[in-house]
C-alpha positions, 0 to 999 in steps of 0.5 A: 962118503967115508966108512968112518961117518958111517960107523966108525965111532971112538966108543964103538972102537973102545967096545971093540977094543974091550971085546978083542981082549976078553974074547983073546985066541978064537976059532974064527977066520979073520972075515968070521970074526968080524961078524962075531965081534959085531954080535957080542957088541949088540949083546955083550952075551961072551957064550954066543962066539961058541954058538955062531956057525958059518956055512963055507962061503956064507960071508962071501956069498952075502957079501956079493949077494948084497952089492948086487942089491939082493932083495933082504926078507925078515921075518919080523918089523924088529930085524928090519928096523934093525938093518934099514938105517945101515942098508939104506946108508949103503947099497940101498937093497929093498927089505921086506918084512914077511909078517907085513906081507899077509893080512890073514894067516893060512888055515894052519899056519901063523901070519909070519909063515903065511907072509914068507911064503908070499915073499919065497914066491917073490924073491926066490934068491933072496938074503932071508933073516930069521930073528924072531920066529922059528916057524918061519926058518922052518917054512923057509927050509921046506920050501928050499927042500921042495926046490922052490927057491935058492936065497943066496943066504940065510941068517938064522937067529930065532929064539924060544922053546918051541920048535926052535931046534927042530928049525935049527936042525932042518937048516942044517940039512938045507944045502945053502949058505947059511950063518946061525945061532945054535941051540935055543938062544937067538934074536932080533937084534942078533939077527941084525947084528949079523947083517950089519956086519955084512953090509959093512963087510961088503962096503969096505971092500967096494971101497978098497 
């Protein structure tokens, strides 16, 4: 299977094309701004490069931790749709929607919340993605503090006003490989855009 049937595309060159350009010199590693060039081209929103943190060695991590088939968690149906097509194309890991895993929420917690605990218990090394609820990156860094689980990365992109920042700011104190949004913004479709990126990150370099 060639990488170009896979995602090569001569409009997607062309959006690339586009995106080098305006974005011109930038801070990010070669590896980094690959990612980042993958979240502006499922956003066409510029201001995100200055909102996207990479932990060290979170590509890398990712990377390996997807060619070994690493189990993927979402927190919503949304992101996971968003990467099944690709993953499925590629290394075929399992993804499991965390809001699909419970069919009633615990006293005090959302549905979301409730569902990622069941998959902290299963998946404990996990590639966790957050696009949606903010509720859940905060489940998600409790239960690492607790030192129940090691997910082998986080993406966090949950979006809102609430409790999104508290979330924001507790991953940042979780000594885990982690990609992030920063600040209020954030989605679904960022979320995927960056696992994506990984994934064909990770299949360009089996292939090489």
């Amino acid at each position: 299977m060639k990488k170009d049937l896979l995602w090569s595309h001569p409009i997607t060159n062309k959006s690339f094309a586009i995106i080098d350009q305006e974005i011109g010199q930038h801070k990010f590693e070669p590896l980094e701004y690959k990612v980042a060039r993958r979240v502006i081209h499922s956003t066409a929103d510029f201001d995100l490069i200055n909102s996207l943190v990479f932990s060290p060695g979170a590509i890398i991590n990712g990377i390996n931790a997807i060619k070994k088939q690493t189990t993927i968690v979402t927190d919503v149906t949304m992101v996971r749709q968003g990467v099944f097509g690709l993953v499925g194309k590629t290394f075929k890991n399992l993804v499991v929607t965390s809001v699909n895993q419970a069919s009633s929420p615990n006293p005090g917690k959302t549905l979301t919340e409730t569902g990622l605990l069941k998959c902290c218990s299963q998946y404990p090394t996990g590639i966790y993605v957050i696009g949606n609820a903010p509720t859940a990156l905060l489940t998600l860094c409790q239960q690492i503090i607790l030192n129940k689980i090691q997910p082998s990365l986080i993406i966090a992109a949950p979006v809102g006003f609430v409790s999104v920042l508290e979330a924001k700011q507790a991953l940042k104190r979780v000594n885990i490989p982690k990609i992030f949004i920063k600040g209020r913004k954030g989605g679904s479709p960022i979320a995927a855009s960056i696992l994506n990126a990984l994934v064909v990150l990770a299949y360009e370099n089996e292939i090489v």
